[in-house]
C-alpha positions in Angstrom: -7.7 10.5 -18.0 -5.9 7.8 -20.2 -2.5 9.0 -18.4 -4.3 7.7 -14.6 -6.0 4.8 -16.0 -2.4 3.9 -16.9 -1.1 5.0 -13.8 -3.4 2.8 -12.0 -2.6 -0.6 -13.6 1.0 -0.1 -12.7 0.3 0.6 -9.3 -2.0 -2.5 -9.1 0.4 -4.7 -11.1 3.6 -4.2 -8.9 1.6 -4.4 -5.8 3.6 -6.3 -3.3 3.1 -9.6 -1.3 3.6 -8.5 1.8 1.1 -7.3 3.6 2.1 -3.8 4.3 2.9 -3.6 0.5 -0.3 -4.7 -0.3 -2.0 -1.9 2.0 -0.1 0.9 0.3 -0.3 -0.6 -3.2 -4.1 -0.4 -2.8 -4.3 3.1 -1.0 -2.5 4.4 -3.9 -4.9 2.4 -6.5 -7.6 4.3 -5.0 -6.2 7.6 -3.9 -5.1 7.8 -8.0 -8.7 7.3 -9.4 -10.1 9.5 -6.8 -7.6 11.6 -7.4 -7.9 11.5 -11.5 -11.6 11.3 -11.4 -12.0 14.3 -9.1 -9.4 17.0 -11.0 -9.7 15.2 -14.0 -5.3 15.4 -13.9 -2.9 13.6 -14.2 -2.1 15.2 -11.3 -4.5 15.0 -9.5 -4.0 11.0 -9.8 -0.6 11.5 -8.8 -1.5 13.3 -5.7 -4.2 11.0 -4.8 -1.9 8.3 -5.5 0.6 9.9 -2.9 -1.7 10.3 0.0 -3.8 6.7 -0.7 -0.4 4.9 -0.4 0.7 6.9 2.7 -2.6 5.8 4.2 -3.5 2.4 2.8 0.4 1.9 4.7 -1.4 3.5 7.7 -3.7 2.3 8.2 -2.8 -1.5 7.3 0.0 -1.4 9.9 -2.5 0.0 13.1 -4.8 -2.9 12.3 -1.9 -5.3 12.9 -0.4 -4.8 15.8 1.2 -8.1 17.9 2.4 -9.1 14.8 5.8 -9.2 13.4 7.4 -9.6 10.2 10.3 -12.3 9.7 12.3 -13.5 7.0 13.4 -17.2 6.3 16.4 -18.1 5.2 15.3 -18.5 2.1 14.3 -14.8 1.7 10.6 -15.3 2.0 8.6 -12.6 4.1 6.1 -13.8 6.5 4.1 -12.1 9.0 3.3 -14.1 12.5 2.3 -12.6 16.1 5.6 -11.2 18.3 7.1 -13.0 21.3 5.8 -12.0 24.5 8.1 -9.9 25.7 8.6 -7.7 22.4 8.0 -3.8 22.9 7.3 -2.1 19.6 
């Protein structure tokens, strides 16, 4: 149980800033203590982990449709709604 508690701090501390990387960063979070906390595993956390990221990705990007994400020219990700005539 130590091993998931572990495993779920690192997931939570390199969580992303994007949006889509915060979705999957917290699916895993909580697929991995359902996961640990259900089988009592390491594996189990891992698993969990596996399918919470899958849907907290998902699921974050069907909530958001319309909008787009750009880059700057500095780098920077942003996220602002599509031109009109964009087909995704």
């Amino acid at each position: 149980m130590k091993k998931a508690i572990i495993a779920l701090a690192a997931t939570v501390a390199i969580a992303g800033c994007t949006t889509a990387e915060t979705d999957t960063a917290t699916g895993a979070a909580i697929g991995a203590a359902v996961g640990g906390i259900a089988t009592g595993r390491v594996g189990g956390a891992v698993a969990g982990a596996v399918v919470g990221g899958a849907a907290g990705y998902l699921i974050g990007r069907s909530s958001r449709t319309g909008y787009c994400r750009y880059r700057d020219r500095h780098g920077d990700i942003y996220t602002a709604r599509c031109p009109r005539d964009y087909r995704w």
